[in-house]
C-alpha positions in Angstrom: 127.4 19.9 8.3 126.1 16.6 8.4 122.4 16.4 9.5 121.6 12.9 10.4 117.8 12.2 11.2 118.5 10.5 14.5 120.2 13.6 16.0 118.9 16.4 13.5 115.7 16.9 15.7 117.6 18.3 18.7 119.7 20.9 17.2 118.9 24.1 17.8 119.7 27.1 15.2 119.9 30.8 14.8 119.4 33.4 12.0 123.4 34.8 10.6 122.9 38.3 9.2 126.0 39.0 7.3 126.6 41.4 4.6 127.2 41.0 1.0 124.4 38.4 0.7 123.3 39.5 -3.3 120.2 38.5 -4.6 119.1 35.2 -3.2 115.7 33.5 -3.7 113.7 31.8 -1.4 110.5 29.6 -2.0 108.0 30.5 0.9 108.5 27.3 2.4 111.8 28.0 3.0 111.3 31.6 4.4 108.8 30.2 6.9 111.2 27.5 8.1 114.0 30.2 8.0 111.8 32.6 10.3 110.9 30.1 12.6 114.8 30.0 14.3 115.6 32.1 16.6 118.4 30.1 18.7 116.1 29.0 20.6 113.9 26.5 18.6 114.7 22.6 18.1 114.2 21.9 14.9 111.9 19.4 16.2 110.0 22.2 17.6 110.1 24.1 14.3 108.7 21.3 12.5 105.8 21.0 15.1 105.0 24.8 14.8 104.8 24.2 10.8 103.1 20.8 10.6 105.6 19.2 9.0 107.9 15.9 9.8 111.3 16.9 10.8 113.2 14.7 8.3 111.3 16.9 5.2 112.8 20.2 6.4 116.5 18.4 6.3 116.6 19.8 2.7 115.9 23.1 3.8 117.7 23.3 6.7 120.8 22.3 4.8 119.7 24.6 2.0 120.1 27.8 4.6 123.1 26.2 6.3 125.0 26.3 2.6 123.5 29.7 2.1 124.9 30.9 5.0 121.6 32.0 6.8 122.0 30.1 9.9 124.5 28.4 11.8 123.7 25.9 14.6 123.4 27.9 18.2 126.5 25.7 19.2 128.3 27.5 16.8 128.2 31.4 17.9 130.4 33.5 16.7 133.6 34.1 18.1 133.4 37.7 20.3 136.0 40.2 21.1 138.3 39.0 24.4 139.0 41.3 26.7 142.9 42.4 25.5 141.3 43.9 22.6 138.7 45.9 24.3 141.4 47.2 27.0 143.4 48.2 24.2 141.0 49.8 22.3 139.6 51.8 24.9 143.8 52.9 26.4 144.3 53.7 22.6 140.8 56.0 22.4 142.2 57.4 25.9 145.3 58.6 24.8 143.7 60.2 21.3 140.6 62.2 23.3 141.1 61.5 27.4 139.5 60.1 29.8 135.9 59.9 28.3 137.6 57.2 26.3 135.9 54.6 28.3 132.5 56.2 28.3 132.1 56.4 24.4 133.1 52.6 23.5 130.7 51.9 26.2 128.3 54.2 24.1 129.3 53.0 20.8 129.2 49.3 22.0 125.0 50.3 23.2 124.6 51.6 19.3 125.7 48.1 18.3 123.6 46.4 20.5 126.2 44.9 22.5 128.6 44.3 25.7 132.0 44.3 26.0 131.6 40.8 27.2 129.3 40.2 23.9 131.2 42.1 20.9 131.3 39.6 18.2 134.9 39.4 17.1 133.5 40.6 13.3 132.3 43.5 14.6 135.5 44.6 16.2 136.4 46.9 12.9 132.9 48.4 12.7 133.2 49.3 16.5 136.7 50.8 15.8 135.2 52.9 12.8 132.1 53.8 15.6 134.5 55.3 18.1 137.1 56.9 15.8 134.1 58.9 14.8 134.8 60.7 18.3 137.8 61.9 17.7 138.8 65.7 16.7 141.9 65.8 15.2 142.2 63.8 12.1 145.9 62.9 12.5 144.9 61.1 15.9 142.2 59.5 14.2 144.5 58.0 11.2 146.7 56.9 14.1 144.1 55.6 16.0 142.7 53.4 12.9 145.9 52.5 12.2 146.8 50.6 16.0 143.1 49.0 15.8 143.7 48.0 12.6 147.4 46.3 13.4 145.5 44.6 16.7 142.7 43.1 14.8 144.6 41.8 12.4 146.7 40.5 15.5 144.2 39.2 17.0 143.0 37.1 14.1 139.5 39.5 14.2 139.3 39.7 9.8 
């Protein structure tokens, strides 16, 4: 991402938790600039809050942005549509009954999450979450199995 220092100053960014990060150093400069967004912040608002001119955090900023720490807020993760969390709550139906519904609900609260707000990366760790529920370990292979065929479907890996 480009980050000229015209435009830089409006753009707001958020923190990307994602796993597999490794080891990964950070000078404390950068760890205070890195705390300071919380998709809600302009970076002209971060550099306010730190005393410092907006153009000196670009190296940072692009620093975390290679690193993968944060993403502009414009640039929020894909979530689930609605096809996939129909399916997967028809296919958790058929496997325990009619609490199906009730438990991705559930398992979608444990995530911290909607059905309207399920990031699409999460769709396998919610599918793992609900299988959990099920008794009979044959349905539960065959359960994993259709999720796993629709998220792949669905573009979801």
């Amino acid at each position: 991402m480009a980050l000229s220092s015209q435009d830089a100053g409006g753009l707001i960014f958020k923190q990307t938790i994602r796993p597999g990060l490794g080891k990964l150093t950070l000078d404390g400069m950068s760890l205070s600039i890195l705390m300071q967004f919380d998709g809600q912040k302009t970076l002209d608002q971060v550099a306010r809050n730190l005393n410092k001119n907006p153009a000196a955090l670009k190296q940072v900023v692009l620093k975390l942005l290679g690193a993968r720490l944060i993403q502009p807020v414009n640039q929020v993760e894909k979530t689930a549509d609605t096809g996939f969390m129909e399916y997967l709550v028809s296919r958790l139906s058929a496997a325990i009954g009619p609490l199906g519904r009730i438990i991705v609900e559930d398992c979608l609260e444990t995530l911290g999450h909607t059905r309207a707000t399920l990031p699409a990366g999460q769709a396998a760790e919610l599918t793992d979450l609900v299988s959990r529920e099920i008794p009979s370990e044959a349905k539960r292979v065959q359960f994993k199995q259709a999720m796993l065929g629709k998220i792949r479907e669905k573009g979801y890996l």
